[in-house]
N, C-alpha and C positions, 0 to 999 in steps of 0.2 A: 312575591310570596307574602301571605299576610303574616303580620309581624302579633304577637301575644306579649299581653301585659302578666307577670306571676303573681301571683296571689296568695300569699297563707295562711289559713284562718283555723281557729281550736273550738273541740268540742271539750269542754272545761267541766271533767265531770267528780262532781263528790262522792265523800265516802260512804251519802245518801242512793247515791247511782243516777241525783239528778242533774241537769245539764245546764248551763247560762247564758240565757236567751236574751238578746236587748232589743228593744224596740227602736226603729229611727224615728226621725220628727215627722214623716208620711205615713206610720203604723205600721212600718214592714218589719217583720221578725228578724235579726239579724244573728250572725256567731262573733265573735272577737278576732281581730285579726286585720291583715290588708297589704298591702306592695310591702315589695322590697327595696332598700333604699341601696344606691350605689354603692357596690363592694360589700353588702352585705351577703351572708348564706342564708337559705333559707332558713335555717333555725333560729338564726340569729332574728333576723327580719319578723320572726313569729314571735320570740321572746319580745321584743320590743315593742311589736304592735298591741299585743295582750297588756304588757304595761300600759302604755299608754291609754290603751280604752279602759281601760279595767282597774290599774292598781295594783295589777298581782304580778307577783314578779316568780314564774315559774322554771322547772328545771327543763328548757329544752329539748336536752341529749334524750330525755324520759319520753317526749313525745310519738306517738303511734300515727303512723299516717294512713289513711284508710280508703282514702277516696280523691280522685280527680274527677273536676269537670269544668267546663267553659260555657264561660256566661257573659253577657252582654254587658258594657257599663255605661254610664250617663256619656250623651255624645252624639253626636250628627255626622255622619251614624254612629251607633254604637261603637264603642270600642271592645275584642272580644279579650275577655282575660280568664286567661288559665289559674283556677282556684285549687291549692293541694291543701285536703282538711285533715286536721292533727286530731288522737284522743290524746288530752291531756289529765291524768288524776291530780286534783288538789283536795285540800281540807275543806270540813267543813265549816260554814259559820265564820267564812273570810269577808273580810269587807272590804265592799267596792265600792270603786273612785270613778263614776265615768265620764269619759270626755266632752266635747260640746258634739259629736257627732252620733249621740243616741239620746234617746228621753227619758229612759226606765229599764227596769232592768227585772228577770227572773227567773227561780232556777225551776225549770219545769223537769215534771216526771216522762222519761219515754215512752213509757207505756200507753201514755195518753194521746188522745188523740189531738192534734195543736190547732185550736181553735181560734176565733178573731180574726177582725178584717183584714188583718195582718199574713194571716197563713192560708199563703199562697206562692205559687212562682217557686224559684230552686232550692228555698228553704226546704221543702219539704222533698223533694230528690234528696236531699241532703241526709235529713234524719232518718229517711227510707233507708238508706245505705247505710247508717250508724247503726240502725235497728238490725238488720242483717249481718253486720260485719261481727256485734255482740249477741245476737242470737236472743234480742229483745221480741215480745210478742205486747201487741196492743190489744188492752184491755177493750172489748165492747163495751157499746153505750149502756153508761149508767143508768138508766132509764128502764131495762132489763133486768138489772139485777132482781134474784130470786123468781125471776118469772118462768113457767111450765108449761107443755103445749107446745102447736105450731105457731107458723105466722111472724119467725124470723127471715132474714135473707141470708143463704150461704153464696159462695164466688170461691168455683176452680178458674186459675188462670197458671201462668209458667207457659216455658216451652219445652216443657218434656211431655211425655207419655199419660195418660189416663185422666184427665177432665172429665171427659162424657163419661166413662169408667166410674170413674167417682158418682156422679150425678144419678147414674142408672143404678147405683147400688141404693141409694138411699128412695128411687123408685121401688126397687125389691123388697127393701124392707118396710117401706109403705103400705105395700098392698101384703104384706105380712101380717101386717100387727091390723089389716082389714078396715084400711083409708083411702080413698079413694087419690091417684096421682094421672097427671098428662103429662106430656111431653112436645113442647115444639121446637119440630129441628129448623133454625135458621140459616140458610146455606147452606145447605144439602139437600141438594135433588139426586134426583137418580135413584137405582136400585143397587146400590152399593153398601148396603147397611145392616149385615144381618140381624142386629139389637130390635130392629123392628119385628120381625118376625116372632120372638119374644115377647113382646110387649101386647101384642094384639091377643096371643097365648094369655098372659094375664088379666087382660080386661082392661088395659090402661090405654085410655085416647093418644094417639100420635097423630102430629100434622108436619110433612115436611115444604117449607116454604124456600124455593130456590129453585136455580138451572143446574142439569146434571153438567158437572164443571170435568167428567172427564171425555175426551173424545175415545168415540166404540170403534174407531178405527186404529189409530195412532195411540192411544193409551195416553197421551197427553194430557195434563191437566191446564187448564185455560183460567190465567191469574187476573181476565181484563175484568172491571167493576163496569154495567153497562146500567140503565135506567130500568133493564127488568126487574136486573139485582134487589136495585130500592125499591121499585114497586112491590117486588115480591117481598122484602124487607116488610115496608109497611101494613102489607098484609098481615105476614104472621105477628106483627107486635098487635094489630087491631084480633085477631084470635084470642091473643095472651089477654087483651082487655077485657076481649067478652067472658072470658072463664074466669075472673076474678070477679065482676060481677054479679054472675050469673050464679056465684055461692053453692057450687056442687065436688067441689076439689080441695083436698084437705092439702097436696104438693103438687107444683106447677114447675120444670124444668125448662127454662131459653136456652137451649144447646147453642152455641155457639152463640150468643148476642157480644159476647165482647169481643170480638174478634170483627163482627159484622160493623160492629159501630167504629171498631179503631180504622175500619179500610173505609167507610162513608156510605155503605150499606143503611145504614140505620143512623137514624138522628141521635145525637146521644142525648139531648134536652126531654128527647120524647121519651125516652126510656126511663130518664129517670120521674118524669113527671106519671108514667105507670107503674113506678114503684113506690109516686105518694099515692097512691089508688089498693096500692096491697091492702086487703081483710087481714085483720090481726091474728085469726085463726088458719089462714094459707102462706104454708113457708114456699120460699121463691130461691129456685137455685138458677143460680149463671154459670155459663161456663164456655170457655174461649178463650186463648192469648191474649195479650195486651188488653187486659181490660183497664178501662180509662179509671184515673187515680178519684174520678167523683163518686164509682162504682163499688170503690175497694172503699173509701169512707161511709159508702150508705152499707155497706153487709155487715152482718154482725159475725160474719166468720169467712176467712179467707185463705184460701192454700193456694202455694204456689206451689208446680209442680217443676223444679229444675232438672233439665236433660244433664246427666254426667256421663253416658253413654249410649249408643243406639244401637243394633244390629242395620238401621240400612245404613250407617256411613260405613260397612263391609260388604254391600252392596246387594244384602235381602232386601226382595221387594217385600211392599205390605202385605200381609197374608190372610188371608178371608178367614173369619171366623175368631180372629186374635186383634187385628189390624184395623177391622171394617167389620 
């Protein structure tokens, strides 16, 4: 049985709300924290290690634990260590002592998005999880600020209910306010889709690129990823190119591109390298589960849809008209 190293490390936040980030000697973003030493508790082992990196000598028992996850450590091979991460509240305007095992130190804002060659790897799993656990929402890029118009990117992703829902609505109000929108469905073939029927009603281009993935016999849905898949994949992304181009669409919908890229349908280099291609006047909505965390950094707005209940796990099929 493999054996786990504990780990526990503090998200050490002020009366500012912001958080205390150190850099290592490689540029990696780190939190405070580390092993437990024999006979120690984990509280204990936290209080101690925060000393020691830090200088601050905090109240433990106050400590909020938020988050576990297992991460790989330096080692041929790795060795995997289970990491439990703390909210810790301190003051502000404390001063810090840090050890020989970081080079710098700073209290960043969460809101922001953690930038530098530094951020990357489970750092950022990390504050993803602090952001949710506190109900933090990240500010879009600066760069926007006060800007009107199209020609942002939205991202529905979660595993609950209503993505293309979402997506299709901001088509409806497109072609309301008398803008021109497309639609291309990734991964979904077939005639299983009544939204289409819809849309062609409005005037708005739809192309669906994919294999009808359920069998007309069996009613099975067929989960294998084959070379059509990508072929067909790379198809609809060269569609999405040529309509950005070709400067006739004020919104442009990938249904399902995250989803297609997280199973290997779709390159995700290429995706993103078509959304340095976005017109500044064409907003770009994504939408799919698991969309890849490069995807959630380039949108300027991003909703995750969490499932807290379903009617099929009481054993409703999906129902035409509501469902599809």
């Amino acid at each position: 049985m493999e054996k786990y190293f504990v780990s526990n490390k503090a998200i050490l936040v002020d009366t500012r709300g912001k958080i205390l980030m150190m850099s290592l000697p490689d540029g990696r973003w780190d939190l405070p924290g580390g092993r437990m030493d024999a006979g120690e508790t984990m509280l204990e082992g936290l209080a101690r290690e925060v000393c020691e990196e830090t200088g601050i000598e905090i109240d433990s028992q106050k400590a909020r634990p938020f988050f576990v996850g297992v991460y790989p450590y330096k080692g041929d091979p790795p060795v995997p260590v289970a990491s439990v991460f703390y909210i810790v509240q301190v003051v502000e305007g404390l001063e810090i002592t840090l050890s020989s095992e970081h080079a710098a130190f700073e209290w960043i804002d969460p809101r922001q998005t953690l930038t530098g060659e530094g951020a990357h790897g489970p750092i950022l799993e990390i504050l993803e999880a602090y952001r949710q656990h506190e109900g933090i929402v990240v500010a879009a890029d600066e760069s926007i600020k006060g800007r009107e118009g199209f020609g942002l990117i939205q991202l529905f992703t979660g595993n609950g209910k209503g993505k293309t829902t979402a997506a299709l609505g901001e088509v409806l109000r497109v072609v309301g306010a008398g803008k021109r929108a497309a639609v291309i469905f990734f991964d979904k073939g077939g005639e299983h889709y009544m939204e289409r029927m819809v849309l062609e009603k409005l005037g708005v281009l739809w192309f669906a690129f994919g294999r009808d993935r359920i069998d007309p016999v069996t009613g099975r849905f067929d989960f294998t990823i084959t070379e059509e898949d990508r072929r067909l994949g790379r198809e609809g992304l060269s569609k999405a190119i040529n309509y950005v181009r070709s400067d006739i669409i004020d919104l442009l919908v990938l249904d399902e591109i995250n989803s297609s890229t997280d199973l290997g349908i779709i390159m995700e280099q290429d995706v993103l390298e078509f959304l340095d291609t976005q017109p500044e006047h064409t907003e770009i909505v994504l939408t799919g589960r698991n969309a890849p965390q490069s995807f959630i950094d380039r949108a300027h707005l991003v909703t995750e849809m969490r499932l807290r209940k379903h009617y099929f796990y009481s054993g409703v099929k999906a129902r035409e008209g509501l469902d599809y």
